[in-house]
Structure formats: C-alpha cells, structure tokens
C-alpha positions in Angstrom: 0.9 4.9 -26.0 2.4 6.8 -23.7 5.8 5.8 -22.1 6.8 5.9 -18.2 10.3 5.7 -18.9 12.2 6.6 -22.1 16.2 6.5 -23.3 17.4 9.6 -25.0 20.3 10.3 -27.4 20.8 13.4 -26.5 23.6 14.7 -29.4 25.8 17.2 -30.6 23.7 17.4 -34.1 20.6 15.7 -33.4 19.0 14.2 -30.2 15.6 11.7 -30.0 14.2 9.5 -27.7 13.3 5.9 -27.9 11.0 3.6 -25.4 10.3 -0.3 -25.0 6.8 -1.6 -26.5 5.5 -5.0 -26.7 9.2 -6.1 -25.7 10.8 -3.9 -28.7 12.3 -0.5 -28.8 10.9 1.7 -30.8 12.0 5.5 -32.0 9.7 8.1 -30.6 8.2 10.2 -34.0 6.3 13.7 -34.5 3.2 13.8 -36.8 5.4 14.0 -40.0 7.0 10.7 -39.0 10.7 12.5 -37.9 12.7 10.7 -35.1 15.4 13.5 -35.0 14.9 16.6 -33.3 17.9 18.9 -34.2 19.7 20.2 -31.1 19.6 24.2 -31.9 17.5 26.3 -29.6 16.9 29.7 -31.0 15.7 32.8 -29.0 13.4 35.6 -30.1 13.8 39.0 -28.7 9.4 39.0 -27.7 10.9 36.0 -25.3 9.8 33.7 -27.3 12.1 30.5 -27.2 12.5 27.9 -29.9 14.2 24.7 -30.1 14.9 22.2 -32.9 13.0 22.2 -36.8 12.3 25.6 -36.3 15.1 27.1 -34.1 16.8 25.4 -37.1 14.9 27.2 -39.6 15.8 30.4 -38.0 19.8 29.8 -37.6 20.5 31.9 -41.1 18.4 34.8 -40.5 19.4 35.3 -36.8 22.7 33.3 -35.9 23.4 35.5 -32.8 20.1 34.4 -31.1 20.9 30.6 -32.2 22.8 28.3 -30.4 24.1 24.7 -31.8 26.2 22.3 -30.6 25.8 22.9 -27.2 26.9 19.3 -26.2 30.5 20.1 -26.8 30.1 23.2 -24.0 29.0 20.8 -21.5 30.9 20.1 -18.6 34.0 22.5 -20.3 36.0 25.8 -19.4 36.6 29.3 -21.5 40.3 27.8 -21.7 39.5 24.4 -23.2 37.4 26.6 -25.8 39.8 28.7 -27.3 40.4 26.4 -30.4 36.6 26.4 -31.3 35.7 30.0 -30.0 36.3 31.5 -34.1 34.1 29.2 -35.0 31.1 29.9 -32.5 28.9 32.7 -33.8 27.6 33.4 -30.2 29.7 34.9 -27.1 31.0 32.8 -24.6 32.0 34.1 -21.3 33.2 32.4 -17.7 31.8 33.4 -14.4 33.3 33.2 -10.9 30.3 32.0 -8.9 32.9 32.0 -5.9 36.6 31.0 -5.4 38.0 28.4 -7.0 35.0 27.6 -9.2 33.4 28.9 -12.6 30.9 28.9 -14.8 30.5 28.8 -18.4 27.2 30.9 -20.0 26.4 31.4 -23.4 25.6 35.3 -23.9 22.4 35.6 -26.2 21.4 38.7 -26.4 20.9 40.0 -23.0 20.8 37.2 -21.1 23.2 34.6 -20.7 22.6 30.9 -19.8 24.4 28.1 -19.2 25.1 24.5 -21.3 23.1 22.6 -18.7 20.0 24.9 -19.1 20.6 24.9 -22.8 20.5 20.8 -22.6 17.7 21.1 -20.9 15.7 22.9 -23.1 16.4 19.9 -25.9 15.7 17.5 -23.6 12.1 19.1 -22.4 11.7 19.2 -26.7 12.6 15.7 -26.9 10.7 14.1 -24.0 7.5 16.8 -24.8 7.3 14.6 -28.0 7.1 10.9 -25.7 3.8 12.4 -24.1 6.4 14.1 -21.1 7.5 10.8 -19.4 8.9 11.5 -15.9 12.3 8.9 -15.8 14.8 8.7 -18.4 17.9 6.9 -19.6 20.3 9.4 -20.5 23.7 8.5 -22.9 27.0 10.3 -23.6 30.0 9.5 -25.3 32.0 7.0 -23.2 35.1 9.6 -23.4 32.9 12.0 -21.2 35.1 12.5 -18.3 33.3 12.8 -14.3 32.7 16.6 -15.3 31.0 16.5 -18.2 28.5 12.8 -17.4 27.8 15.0 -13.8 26.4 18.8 -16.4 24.3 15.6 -18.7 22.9 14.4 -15.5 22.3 18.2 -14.2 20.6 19.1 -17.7 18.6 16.2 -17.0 17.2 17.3 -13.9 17.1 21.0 -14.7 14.5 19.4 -17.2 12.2 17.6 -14.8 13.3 13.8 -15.5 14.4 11.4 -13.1 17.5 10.4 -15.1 18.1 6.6 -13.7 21.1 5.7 -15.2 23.9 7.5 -17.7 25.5 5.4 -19.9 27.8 4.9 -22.8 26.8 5.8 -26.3 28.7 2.7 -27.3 27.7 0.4 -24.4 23.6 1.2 -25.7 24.4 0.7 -29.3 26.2 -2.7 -28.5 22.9 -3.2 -26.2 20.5 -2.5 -29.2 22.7 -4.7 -32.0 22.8 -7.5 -29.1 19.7 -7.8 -28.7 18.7 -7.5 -32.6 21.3 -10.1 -33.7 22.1 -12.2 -30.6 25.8 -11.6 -31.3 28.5 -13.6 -29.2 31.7 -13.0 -29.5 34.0 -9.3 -29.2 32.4 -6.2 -31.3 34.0 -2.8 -32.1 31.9 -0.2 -31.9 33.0 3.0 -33.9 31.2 5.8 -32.9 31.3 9.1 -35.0 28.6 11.9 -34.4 28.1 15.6 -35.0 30.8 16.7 -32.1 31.9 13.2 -30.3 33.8 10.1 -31.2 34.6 6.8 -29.7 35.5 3.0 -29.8 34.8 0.2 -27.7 35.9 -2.8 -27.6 33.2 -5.4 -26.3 32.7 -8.9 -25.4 29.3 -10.4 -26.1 28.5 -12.9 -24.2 25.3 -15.5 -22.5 23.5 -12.1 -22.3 26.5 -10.0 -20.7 28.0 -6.9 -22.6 30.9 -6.4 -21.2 32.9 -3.1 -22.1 36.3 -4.3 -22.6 37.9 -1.0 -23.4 37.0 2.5 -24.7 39.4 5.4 -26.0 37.7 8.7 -27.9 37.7 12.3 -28.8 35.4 14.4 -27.3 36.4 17.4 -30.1 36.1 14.9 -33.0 33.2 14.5 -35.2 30.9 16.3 -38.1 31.3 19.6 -37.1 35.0 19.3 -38.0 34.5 18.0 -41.7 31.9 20.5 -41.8 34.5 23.3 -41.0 37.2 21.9 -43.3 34.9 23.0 -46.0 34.0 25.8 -44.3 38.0 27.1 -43.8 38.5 26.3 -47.7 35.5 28.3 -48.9 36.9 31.0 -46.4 40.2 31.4 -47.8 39.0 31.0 -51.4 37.1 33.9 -50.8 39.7 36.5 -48.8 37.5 36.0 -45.5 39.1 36.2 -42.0 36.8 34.2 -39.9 38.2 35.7 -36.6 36.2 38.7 -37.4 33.3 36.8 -35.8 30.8 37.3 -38.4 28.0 35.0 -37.1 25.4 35.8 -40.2 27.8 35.1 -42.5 29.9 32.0 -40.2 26.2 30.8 -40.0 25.2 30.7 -43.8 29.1 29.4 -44.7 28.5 26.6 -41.9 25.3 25.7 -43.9 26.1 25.4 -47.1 29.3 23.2 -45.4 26.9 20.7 -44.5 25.0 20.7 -47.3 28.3 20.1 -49.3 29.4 17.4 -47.3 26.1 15.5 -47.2 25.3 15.5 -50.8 29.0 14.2 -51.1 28.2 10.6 -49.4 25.9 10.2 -52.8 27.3 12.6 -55.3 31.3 12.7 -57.0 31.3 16.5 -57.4 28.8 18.8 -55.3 28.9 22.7 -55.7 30.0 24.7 -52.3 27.4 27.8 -53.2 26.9 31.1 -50.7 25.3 34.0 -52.4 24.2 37.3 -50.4 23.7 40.2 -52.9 22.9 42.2 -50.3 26.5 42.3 -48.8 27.8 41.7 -52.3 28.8 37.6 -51.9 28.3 35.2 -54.9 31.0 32.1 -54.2 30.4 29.2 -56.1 33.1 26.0 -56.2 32.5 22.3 -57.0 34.2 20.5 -54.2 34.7 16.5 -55.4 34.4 13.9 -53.1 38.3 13.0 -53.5 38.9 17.1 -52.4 36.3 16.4 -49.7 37.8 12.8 -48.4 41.8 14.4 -48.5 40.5 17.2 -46.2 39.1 15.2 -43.9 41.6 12.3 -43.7 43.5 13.6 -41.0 40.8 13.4 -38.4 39.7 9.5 -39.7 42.8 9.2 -39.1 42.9 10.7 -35.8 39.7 8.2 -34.7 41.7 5.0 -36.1 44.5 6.1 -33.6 41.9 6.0 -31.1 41.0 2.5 -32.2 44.3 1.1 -32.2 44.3 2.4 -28.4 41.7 0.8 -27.6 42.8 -2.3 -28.7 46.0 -2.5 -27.1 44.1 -1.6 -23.9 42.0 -4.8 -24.5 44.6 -6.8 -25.0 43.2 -7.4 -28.7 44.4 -7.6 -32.5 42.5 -6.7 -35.4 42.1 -9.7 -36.1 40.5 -10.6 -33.1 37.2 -8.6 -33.6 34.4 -10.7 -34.7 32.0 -7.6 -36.1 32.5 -4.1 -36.3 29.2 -1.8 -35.6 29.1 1.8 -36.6 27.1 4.1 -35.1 26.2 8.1 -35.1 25.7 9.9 -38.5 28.8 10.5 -40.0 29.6 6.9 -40.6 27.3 7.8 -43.5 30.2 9.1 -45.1 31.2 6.3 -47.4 35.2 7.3 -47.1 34.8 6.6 -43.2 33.4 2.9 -43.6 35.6 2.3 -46.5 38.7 3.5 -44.1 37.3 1.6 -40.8 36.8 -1.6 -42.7 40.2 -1.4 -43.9 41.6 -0.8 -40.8 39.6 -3.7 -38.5 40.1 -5.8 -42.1 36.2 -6.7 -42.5 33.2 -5.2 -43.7 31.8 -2.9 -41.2 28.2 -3.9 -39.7 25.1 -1.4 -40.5 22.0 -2.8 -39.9 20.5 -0.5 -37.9 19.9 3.4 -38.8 22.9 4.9 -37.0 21.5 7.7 -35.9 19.0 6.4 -33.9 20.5 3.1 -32.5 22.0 4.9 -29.7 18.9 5.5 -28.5 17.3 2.3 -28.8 20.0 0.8 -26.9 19.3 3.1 -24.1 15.6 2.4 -24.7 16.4 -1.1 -23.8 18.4 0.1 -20.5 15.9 2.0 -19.2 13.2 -1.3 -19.7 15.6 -3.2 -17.5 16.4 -0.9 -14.9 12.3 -0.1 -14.7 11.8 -4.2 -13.4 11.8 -5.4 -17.2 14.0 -7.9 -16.7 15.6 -9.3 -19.8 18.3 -11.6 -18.8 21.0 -9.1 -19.7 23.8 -7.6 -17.7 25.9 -4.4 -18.6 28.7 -3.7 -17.9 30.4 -0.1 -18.4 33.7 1.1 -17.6 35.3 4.1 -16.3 37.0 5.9 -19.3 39.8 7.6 -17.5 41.7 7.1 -14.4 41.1 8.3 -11.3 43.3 9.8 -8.1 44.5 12.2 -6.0 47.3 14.8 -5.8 50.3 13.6 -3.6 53.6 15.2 -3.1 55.2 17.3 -5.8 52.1 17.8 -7.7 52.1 14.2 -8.4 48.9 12.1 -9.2 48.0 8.7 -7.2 45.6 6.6 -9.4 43.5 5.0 -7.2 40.7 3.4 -10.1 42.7 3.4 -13.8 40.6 3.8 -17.2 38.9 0.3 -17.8 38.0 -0.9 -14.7 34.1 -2.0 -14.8 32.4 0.2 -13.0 30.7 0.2 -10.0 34.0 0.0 -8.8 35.6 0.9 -5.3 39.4 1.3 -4.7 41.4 2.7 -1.5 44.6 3.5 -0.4 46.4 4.6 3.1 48.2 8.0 3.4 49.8 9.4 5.7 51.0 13.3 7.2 54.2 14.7 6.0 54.8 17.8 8.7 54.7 17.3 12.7 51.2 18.0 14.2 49.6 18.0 10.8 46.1 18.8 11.6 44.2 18.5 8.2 44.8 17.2 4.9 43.7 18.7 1.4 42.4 16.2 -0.4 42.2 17.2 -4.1 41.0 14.8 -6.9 42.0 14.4 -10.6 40.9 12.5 -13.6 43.3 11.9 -16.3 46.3 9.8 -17.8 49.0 11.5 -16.9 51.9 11.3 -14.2 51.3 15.1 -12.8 48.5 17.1 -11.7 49.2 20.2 -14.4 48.1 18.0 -16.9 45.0 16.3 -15.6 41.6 17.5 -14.7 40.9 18.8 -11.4 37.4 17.4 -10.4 37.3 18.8 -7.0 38.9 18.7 -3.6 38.2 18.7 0.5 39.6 19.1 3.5 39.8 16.1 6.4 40.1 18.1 9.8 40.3 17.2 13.3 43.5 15.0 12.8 45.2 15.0 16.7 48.5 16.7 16.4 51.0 14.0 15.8 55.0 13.5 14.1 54.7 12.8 10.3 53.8 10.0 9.2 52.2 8.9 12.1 48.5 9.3 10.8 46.9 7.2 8.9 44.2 8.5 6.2 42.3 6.1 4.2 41.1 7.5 1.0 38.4 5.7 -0.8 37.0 6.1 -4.6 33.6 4.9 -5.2 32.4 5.0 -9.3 28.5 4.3 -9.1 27.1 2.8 -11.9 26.8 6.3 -13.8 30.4 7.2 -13.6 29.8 9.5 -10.8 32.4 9.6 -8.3 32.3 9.6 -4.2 35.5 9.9 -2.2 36.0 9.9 1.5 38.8 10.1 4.0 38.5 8.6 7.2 41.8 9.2 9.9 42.2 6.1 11.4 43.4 7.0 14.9 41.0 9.7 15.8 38.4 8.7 13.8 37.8 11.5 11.8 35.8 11.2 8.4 35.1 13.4 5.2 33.8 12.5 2.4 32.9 14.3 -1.1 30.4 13.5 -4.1 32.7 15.5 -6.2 31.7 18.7 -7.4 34.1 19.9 -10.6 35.7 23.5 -9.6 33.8 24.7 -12.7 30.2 23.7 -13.7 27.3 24.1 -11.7 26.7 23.3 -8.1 24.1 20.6 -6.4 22.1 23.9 -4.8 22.5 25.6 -7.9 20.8 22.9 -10.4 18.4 22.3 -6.9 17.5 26.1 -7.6 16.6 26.2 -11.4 14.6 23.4 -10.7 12.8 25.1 -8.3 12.7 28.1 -10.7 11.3 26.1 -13.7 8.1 24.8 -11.5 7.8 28.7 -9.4 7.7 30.1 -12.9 6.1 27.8 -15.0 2.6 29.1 -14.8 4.0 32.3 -15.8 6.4 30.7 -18.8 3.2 29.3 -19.9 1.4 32.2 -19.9 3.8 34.1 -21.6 4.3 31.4 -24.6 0.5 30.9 -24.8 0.7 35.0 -25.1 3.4 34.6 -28.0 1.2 31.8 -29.8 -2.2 33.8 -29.9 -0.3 36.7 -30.7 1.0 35.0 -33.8 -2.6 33.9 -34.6 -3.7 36.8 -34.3 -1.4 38.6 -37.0 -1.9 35.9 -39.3 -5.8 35.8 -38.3 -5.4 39.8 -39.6 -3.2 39.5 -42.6 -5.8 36.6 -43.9 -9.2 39.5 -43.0 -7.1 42.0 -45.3 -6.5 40.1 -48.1 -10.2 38.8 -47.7 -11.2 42.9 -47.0 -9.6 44.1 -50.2 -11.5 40.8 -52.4 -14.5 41.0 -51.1 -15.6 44.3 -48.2 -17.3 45.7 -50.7 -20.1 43.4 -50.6 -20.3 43.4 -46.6 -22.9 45.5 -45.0 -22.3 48.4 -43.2 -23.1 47.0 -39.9 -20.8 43.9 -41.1 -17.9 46.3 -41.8 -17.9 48.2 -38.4 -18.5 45.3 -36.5 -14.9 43.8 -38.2 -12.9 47.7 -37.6 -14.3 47.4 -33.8 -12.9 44.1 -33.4 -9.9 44.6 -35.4 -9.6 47.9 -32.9 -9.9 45.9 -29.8 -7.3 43.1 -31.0 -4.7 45.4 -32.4 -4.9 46.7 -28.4 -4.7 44.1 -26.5 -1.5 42.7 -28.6 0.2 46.0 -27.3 -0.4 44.5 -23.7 0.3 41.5 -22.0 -3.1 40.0 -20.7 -3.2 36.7 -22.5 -6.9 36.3 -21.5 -8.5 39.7 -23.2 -5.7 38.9 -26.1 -7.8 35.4 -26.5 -11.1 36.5 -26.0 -10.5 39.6 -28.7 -9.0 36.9 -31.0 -12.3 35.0 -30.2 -14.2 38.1 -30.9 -12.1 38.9 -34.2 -12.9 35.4 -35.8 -16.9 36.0 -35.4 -17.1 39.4 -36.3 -15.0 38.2 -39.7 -17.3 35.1 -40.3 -19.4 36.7 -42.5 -16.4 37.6 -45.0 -14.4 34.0 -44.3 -18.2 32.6 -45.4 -19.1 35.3 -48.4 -15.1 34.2 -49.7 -15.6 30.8 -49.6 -19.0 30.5 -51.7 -17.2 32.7 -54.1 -13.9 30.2 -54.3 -17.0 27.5 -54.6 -19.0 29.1 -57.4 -15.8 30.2 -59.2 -14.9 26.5 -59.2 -17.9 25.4 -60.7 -18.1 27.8 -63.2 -14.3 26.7 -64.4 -12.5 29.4 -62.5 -9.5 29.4 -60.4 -9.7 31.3 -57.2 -8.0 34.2 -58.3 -10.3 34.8 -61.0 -13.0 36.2 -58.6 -15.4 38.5 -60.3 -18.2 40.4 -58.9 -20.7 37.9 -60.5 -18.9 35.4 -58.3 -20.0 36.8 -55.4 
C-alpha cells in the first residue's frame, strides 16, 4: 500500500515515517524490516549524494564530506554555534544574502548548502521509502521557537511535500499513547532524543489532548552524553579537539556511541579507537556508574525543565497520572531510573520510543486528511511573543502556553510630532528586553498623516496559526493605513528563496536523475569488470579465441564510455559487456556445479572441472 499522506519524525539521530492503515498507524519499513533511517547525508566528490545506512557507513572514512545532526543547524546563526563548532567536523560559515539577514551553509567540499536543503534531502530518503506520498505531517520539538518550525516547514517544501500541519513531538506521542491506551487524566511527556529535549504537561480528556504546558532544551540530548565520553577519551589521550580533526573527531564520536549504547545493557564497556596508521591504540573500560556521573548534569538539566513546566501548569508531582517517555535516549536505564524518581512513579514505555513520535503524527495527518476520529488537539505556543517598545523593551502580546491558534492585539501610539511611520520589529522570548530575545523579523507601517505624539493610534495584531507560524499587522486607525507581515526571521531563508530551490529541484531533476543513474551504472559496471577478471584469470583459458576478443572489445568500449558522461552509451556498453561475458559467467558456473558434485568447494577448480 501506498500512502497519500504520511507523518514524519524527522530527528536529530534518526528520522522515519509512519501512515494510518486499516484505522492503525503503522511504521513505514525497508526490505530488511528497518523503520529508522539515520539522518547523515554523505557526499562523494563524482557527485554522487548519499543519505542515511550508507552515508552512515561512510562517516569514518570521509567525515569532511559527512554531515550529521543537521537538525540542531536548523533555523540557528554562526553565533548560537560557537559552543558546538569544536565538535562539528565540517565548516560552518554565515552569508549576508542582503542587509539585515543571513544565512547559515554547511561547506562540503566545494559547495556549500544550507540546513533546510540538508533536511530535505532526509526527508526525500524518508518519504522515497512510503512509495513518495505527496502531503505530510511534519514534528519538531515543542521548544522550536517561530524560526526554527518556519526552516522544518521550508525543508519540507524544498523536498516536494505539502506539509499540512507541524506539530509537537510531545503533542504526537501523547496522540499515539492516547489513542493506544485511552488514557484520561494529565500525562508528562519526557522527551529526550539525539539533539532535542522536552516536557509536556497534558490533560487527557473525552478525546481532547490538551497541551497544558511545555519547557525544553533545544541543545540537550544524545549527542551530549555522546561527547562527554568523547571529551574524557580526548583528554586521556593528550588530544586537543579544537584542532578540528574530523577523521579522527569522527572515529572518537563513534566509538562514544558505541560506548554509551552498550552501557544501557552492560556494567563495564571498553571505549576502544585504534588507527595504526597515525599511530593511535586507546583502550579504557568506562563503567556504567563513570558513564551515569558524567552525564548527570544534563538529566539534571532536563528535570529543571520539568519542574518548569510544572509550575507553568499549575501542577505537583503528584498530580501527574502517567509519565510517557519518548525519543531514544530514554533507553538509558539511569534516565528512567532518575525521571521516575523525580515524577515519583514508574515511567510508562509501551511503545518503542523511537518511533512513537511518528505514529502520533501518523494519526494527525489521518485526521487532518477527513479521517475523522473524534479527537481534538490542542498545541501551544512555546515562547512568548511581542514587539519592541521604547527603550529596547519587549511588549508580549501572546505569552508561552497559550493554545494556539491564538490571536492577541494591542493599541500603540507615536512618540515624536508628525511621526510618519513606525518600525515594527518582532521578538520571541522570555525576557523583559529586546538584547536578550530573538529577533524574528520587523516592518515598517507608512502613510501615518503627520500628527503630535500620541495622537495616532496603531493596532498591532499577532496571529499563531495552527503550526506556530506567526502573522502580524498594523493597521493606523485614523488614516487607515495597514501592514502586515508573515514573519520572515532576519536569518534563514526567504519565501522566494525556498520558492526558487523548489523550482530548481523539478528544472533539474531530469538531469539529477541522469547523473545518479550515470553514478549507479558506473558502479555496475566496475563491479561487472572486477567479477570478468577474477572469472578471466579462472577460467580464459578455456574461451575461444573469438570468445576472448569479443570480451577485450567490449571491455574496450565500457572502460570508454565510463570516461564520459553519456548515461545511454554507458548502459548500452554495460548491456554489451554482460553478453559478450556470458559465455565465461556460463563455462564458471558448470564448473562451481561439477566441482560440487564431485565433493569440491568452489575454490578447488581444476582443469578437469571445466
């Protein structure tokens, strides 16, 4: 079956899809049965362009051509960066597209590209596995301010999906254990991936989810128990990792996560590295109590986070009827252990918690495609909203919490004589001035009649769509003058900018095709050669003469047409290679079969065998 409409987790670690069947969501699988498709995109210097397993698989040998983690560039600047920037084995660099905004590229080789096209090459891997469904359901941690929800929705598009609603990764899981369990009552939702966490608070309810609260860390997850490990291995060893060594960053950050996933079942796992070439042999057992005092301090950072968004809901401990983890790290048994001490019951794991995220949005995208389920869900906005008055001062109009959609206006007014225009500019954040929020964009309302201060009167409006994307207009009353603003953040990528690489993606994609179906019958055809050789040496001595020249003419022709770029002469050569090598592949094979039946392996080939 192929789906119309699918929900995707699209993660810092991992990312997968899920869809709705017979009234159930299911995880969307490749042939070997795996849900997850690992969020690493690797490129090749022939163009080629590879994204999870085997971009994966290719990490150690070329780290400065791989790219992981991508989800915690998105929607970010160089500045917010500079924390992480040792620990990323690619460059990162900021572009002035034009004043006032920037944006971030990742610099692979020669070319650089930006998190939103990055995203966007998962998702096209992810969705390529559903059968290419058209309209999506997209999630992101519920800590993802108006910046980074607007890249996710850009990535979306730049991949060719309709994405019809982003949502919570909390609010889906909630959604998913909802519908599994028929919970009623209020839920905590502890949230701990790869690069993200969060908490919820929920109330359960005659089919409503209602979010009550929700406080996270968008720089708190995996990766950072992964890099304790990979700091202490580091130091043991005398290495500065500021030197920016990606092969061996890369091959340190691997064995990390090897470490601290063997830990969540083993007492004592060995930390082992070894590269004889560059004259590195580390080995150290790292115990699971070594492991659990390293990574306290951010556990305990996410039960902070917790005990906010508690207080925000008005909640005590006590008060929480179930506590549901979700996201892959909550595999760590010192996490649940410290999260059902803190919330004082056991925590709830019924469902695999890396892929109820996406079942949850699954269920979403069922409903918002006419399935109707008798379930409402309500999200919230996860930081406040407002504009800069006076003194550099911020005016919430919509605070964090409020159920979104949600509208909220206020009056203003001039403060100089014959005030003409007002700059409107817009912040997100929790604090009192504008130096410590986020700018997410700004206008200008013109055309106000000259008039003394104070005399005008501006209405400002917020408007938080279902999404989380925000709208804002200004309207003068007296004259009647109106702007308005679907707010572009002053870095990130720009509505005619995403428009364009759409564009790009269809203008080009006969030649993209061509040139991976070029890269994929060119690695055929080496492997198609190196197979003839060792067949050649075993058994050309007992072709015919015409036989042999007829595989050098072919051989000739294909070795020629992989030095150019015409994918149809490569595939009819290729073609023309596999019959003119027929007769060997054949004469091989009855030799493997006679060998066999006179009791010999296939190595043991004599010339009585053939």
């Amino acid at each position: 079956m192929t789906p119309s409409v699918v929900g995707i987790d699209l993660g810092t670690t991992f990312s997968l899809a899920a869809y709705v069947q017979n009234g159930k969501p299911v995880v969307v699988r490749d042939g070997s049965g795996a849900a997850l498709v690992p969020s690493v995109i690797s490129f090749h210097d022939d163009g080629e362009v590879l994204v999870g397993s085997a971009a994966r698989a290719r990490a150690l040998s070329d780290p400065e051509h791989t790219i992981f983690s991508v989800k915690r560039l998105m929607g970010r600047t160089l500045a917010d960066l500079q924390k992480e920037l040792k620990h990323i084995p690619h460059q990162i660099v900021e572009r002035e597209v034009e004043a006032g905004r920037k944006v971030l590229h990742v610099r692979i080789g020669k070319r650089e590209h930006t998190p939103e096209e990055l995203s966007a090459m998962i998702l096209k891997e992810v969705v390529k596995r559903a059968g290419n469904p058209t309209k999506a359901v997209i999630t992101v941690p519920a800590y993802f301010d108006d910046t980074q929800r607007q890249a996710t929705r850009d990535a979306g598009r730049i991949a060719g999906l309709d994405v019809l609603r982003i949502i919570n990764e909390p609010t889906a899981a909630a959604l998913a254990y909802g519908l599994a369990s028929k919970q009623i009552g209020t839920v905590a939702v502890y949230d701990l991936g790869g690069g993200t966490f969060d908490c919820s608070i929920l109330s359960l309810s005659e089919g409503v989810f209602k979010v009550l609260a929700t406080n996270g860390d968008t720089y708190l997850g995996g990766d950072d128990f992964d890099r304790t490990l990979t700091e202490l291995a580091a130091k043991e060893m005398g290495i500065d990792l500021s030197t920016r060594d990606p092969e061996l960053l890369q091959y340190l950050r691997d064995a990390a996560e090897r470490t601290k996933i063997a830990l969540s079942t083993a007492k004592s796992v060995e930390f082992a590295i070894t590269l004889p070439e560059r004259g590195i042999s580390f080995r150290r057992q790292v115990t699971r109590s070594e492991f659990e005092k390293l990574i306290d301090p951010y556990i305990q950072r996410s039960l902070d986070k917790c005990r906010s968004a508690l207080k925000d809901a008005g909640l005590r401990k006590d008060q929480v009827d179930e506590v549901v983890m979700v996201g892959g790290s909550t595999r760590i048994p010192y996490v649940r252990e410290r999260v059902g001490e803190f919330f004082g019951k056991k925590p709830h794991t019924d469902l695999n918690p890396d892929e109820v995220v996406a079942l949850g949005a699954a269920l979403q995208a069922d409903i918002l495609t006419g399935n109707s389920r008798g379930m409402l869900l309500l999200d919230v906005v996860p930081l406040s909203l407002g504009i800069e008055t006076l003194g550099g001062v911020v005016d919430k109009l919509i605070h964090r919490n409020s159920t979104v959609p949600c509208r909220a206006s206020t009056r203003y007014t001039t403060f100089v004589d014959n005030q003409t225009a007002i700059n409107i500019n817009i912040y997100q954040g929790e604090r009192e001035l504008t130096k410590d929020c986020r700018l997410l964009g700004q206008f200008k309302l013109s055309g106000i009649p000259p008039m003394p201060a104070q005399m005008a009167q501006v209405d400002v409006t917020f408007l938080v769509d279902a999404n989380g994307m925000l709208t804002v207009s200004a309207k003068e009353n007296r004259s009647g003058q109106q702007a308005s603003v679907a707010v572009q953040p002053s870095h990130g990528l720009s509505p005619d900018e995403v428009e364009n690489l759409v564009l790009d993606s269809v203008k080009h994609a006969r030649e993209d095709f061509a040139t991976r179906r070029f890269i994929e019958l060119k690695n055929k055809a080496e492997a198609d050669m190196r197979h003839a050789d060792k067949a050649f040496a075993r058994a050309g001595d007992y072709l015919s003469a015409e036989q042999r020249g007829q595989i050098d003419a072919s051989r000739g022709n294909l070795e020629a047409a992989l030095n150019g770029s015409d994918v149809d002469a490569l595939h009819h050569t290729l073609e023309a290679f596999g019959t003119a090598t027929l007769p060997l592949a054949e004469m091989l094979m009855n030799a493997v079969v006679n060998a066999t039946l006179k009791g010999k392996g296939a190595e043991g080939l004599d010339a009585n065998s053939l």
